[in-house]
Steps between C-alpha positions, in 0.01 A plus 500: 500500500123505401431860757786615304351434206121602575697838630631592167169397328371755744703768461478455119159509539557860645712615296250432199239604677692818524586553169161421301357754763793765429446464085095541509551765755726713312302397169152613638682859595633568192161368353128563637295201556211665335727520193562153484166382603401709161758362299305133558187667416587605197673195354348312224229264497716202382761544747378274803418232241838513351717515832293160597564351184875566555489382837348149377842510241675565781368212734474257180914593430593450857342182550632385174870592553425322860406182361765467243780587782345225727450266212877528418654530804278309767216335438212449199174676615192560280492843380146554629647434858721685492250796328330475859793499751628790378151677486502380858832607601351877409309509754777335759773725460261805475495404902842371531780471191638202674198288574369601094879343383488216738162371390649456120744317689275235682215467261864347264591283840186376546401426120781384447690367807789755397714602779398834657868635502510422082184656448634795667775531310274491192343795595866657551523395125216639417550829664824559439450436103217809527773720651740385205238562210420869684867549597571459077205712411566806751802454361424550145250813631755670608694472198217622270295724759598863518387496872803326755397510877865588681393228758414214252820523307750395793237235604502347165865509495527294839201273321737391233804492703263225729387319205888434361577341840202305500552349119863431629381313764214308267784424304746406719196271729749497797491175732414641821175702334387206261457267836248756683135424302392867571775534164418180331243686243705795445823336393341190346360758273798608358524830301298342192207416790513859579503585189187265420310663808548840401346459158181361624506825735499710181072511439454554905717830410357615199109418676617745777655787229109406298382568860643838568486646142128427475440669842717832393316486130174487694614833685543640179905467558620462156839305617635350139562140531879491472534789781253255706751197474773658558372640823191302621797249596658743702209591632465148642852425611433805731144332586655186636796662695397356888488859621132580457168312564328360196768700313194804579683866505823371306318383203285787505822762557689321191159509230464891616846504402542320183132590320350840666723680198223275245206721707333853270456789797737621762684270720269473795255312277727293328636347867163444574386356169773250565449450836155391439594269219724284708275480813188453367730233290600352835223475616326307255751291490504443919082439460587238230777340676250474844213394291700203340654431779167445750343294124803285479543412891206369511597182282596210582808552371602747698271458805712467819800703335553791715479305796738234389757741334505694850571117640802458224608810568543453897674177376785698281553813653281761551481622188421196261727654204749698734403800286237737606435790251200693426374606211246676269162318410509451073904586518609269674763229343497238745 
C-alpha cells in the first residue's frame, strides 16, 4: 500500500516536473530572456517594496484565517503561535508539501494533545474551504472577464458538479463516514462551518490579488482593478492545479494570457513585461517565504517540527494530509 503510494507521489512528481519545464520552455521561445531580464530593470523603484509589503498581507491573512479555523474547529491556540508555525511551515513544504502540512498538524497534537488524525482533517477543512472561496471567485471571473480559457471552463463545471455531491453528503452526515475521524471535522462543520471558514479566507484572497496587481502596476501594466479581480482568481485556480511545480510555468502562461493586452509596444514586449512581473513576483515571495521560514524555526515554538511532523507523518500514512499538491510561492491558498 505505502510503495503504491510513494509510486504515484513519484510519478506526479514527474509529471509536474514535466509540465513547469514544458510552460517556461515554450514561454522563453516565444520570449528572449534578455527581454525579460530588461523588463525587471526597468520597473519602478517602489515595486520590490510594495510586492514585500503584500507578501507580509499575505502571510498576516493566512495565518489569521488559520487560527480562526483551528480555534473553531479544533483547538484554541494563541494567534502569535500560530503566526510562527505557519512562517515555519514555508520553509517545510518548500522541501516537501507533505512534511510543511503535517507539521501544522503536530505542533496542534502536541500543544494541544489533539489527535493527529483530527488535526488532519482540519487542514482538509482548511484547504478545501480555499478551493471553495477560489472555485466561487473563478467563477464570478469568468462571468465578468471577456477572456474564457476552453480548458478552465469544463474544469469548473466538474468543480461544481463535485462540490453539490459533497454539500449533499455534509448534509446528509451518513453513518458509515461520520464514524471514521479522518471526516469528523468536515461533517461536524456543517455547511454554516464551511461557510464560516470561507469568510475568514476572504483577506488571504484579496492580499494575494493586492500582491499581483502591485507587481503588474510596478511593470507599468495598467490592469484596472475590476479586470484584476475578475481574473487574478483565475489566475490562481490555474496556479494551484497539482500539475506544475510551485505552480511556476502555469501561472506564468495564464498572467501572459490574461494582462500582456494592458502592455504599450508590440507583443513580444508585452509577454515579456508580464513575464517579468510575475517571476520577479515569485520570487520575492519564495526569498520571503525561506527567510521566515529559517527566522521562525529557530523558536522554540517550532524547534523540533520538521523532524517530528516527518515522525507523525510515518505514523498516518505517508503523506500526513493524504494530499500532496504543489504550488506557487505568494499564490498559494493552502
Amino acid at each position: 500500500m505505502l510503495e503504491r503510494s510513494h509510486m504515484r507521489a513519484r510519478l506526479g512528481r514527474i509529471l509536474a516536473w514535466t509540465v513547469t519545464a514544458t510552460a517556461l520552455g515554450w514561454l522563453f521561445w516565444k520570449t528572449p530572456i534578455a527581454a525579460v531580464w530588461a523588463s525587471v530593470g526597468r520597473a519602478a523603484p517602489w515595486t520590490l517594496p510594495g510586492v514585500l509589503g503584500a507578501v507580509i498581507l499575505v502571510y498576516i491573512a493566512d495565518s489569521f484565517a488559520m487560527w480562526k479555523t483551528f480555534t473553531w474547529f479544533l483547538a484554541k491556540l494563541p494567534f502569535r503561535d500560530v503566526l510562527i508555525v505557519r512562517g515555519a511551515t514555508y520553509l517545510l513544504a518548500a522541501i516537501n508539501y507533505s512534511v510543511g502540512q503535517g507539521a501544522i498538524v503536530f505542533f496542534v497534537h502536541r500543544a494541544r494533545g489533539v489527535s493527529i488524525k483530527r488535526g488532519v482533517a482540519t487542514v482538509l477543512l482548511i484547504m478545501g474551504t480555499n478551493v471553495l472561496v477560489l472555485l466561487a471567485l473563478v467563477t464570478l471571473g469568468l462571468a465578468l472577464g471577456s477572456q474564457r480559457p476552453s480548458g478552465l471552463v469544463p474544469v469548473v463545471g466538474c468543480a461544481w458538479a463535485g462540490l453539490g455531491a459533497y454539500v449533499a453528503v455534509v448534509i446528509a452526515r451518513p453513518r458509515w463516514l461520520v464514524s471514521r475521524p479522518i471526516f469528523d471535522v468536515l461533517l461536524s462543520a456543517g455547511v454554516g462551518g464551511h461557510l464560516k471558514a470561507m469568510l475568514v479566507r476572504l483577506p488571504h484572497i484579496a492580499a494575494l490579488i493586492a500582491f499581483n496587481l502591485t507587481a503588474l502596476r510596478g511593470f507599468g501594466v495598467a490592469v484596472p482593478l475590476g479586470t484584476a479581480i475578475a481574473a487574478l482568481p483565475v489566475v490562481m485556480f490555474i496556479a494551484v492545479l497539482p500539475i506544475s511545480v510551485q505552480g511556476l510555468g502555469t501561472t506564468q502562461a495564464a498572467m501572459v494570457l490574461f494582462f500582456a493586452k494592458f502592455v504599450r509596444g508590440t507583443a513580444g514586449d508585452a509577454h515579456a513585461v508580464v513575464l517579468g512581473a510575475s517571476l520577479a513576483a515569485q520570487a520575492v515571495a519564495l526569498s520571503f517565504q525561506i527567510l521566515t521560514g529559517l527566522v521562525c524555526l529557530r523558536t522554540k515554538t517550532a524547534r523540533g517540527l520538521g523532524e517530528s511532523a516527518r515522525r507523525a507523518g510515518s505514523q498516518s500514512g505517508a503523506d500526513p494530509t493524504g494530499l500532496e499538491s504543489p504550488s506557487a510561492p505568494g499564490m498559494r491558498i493552502d
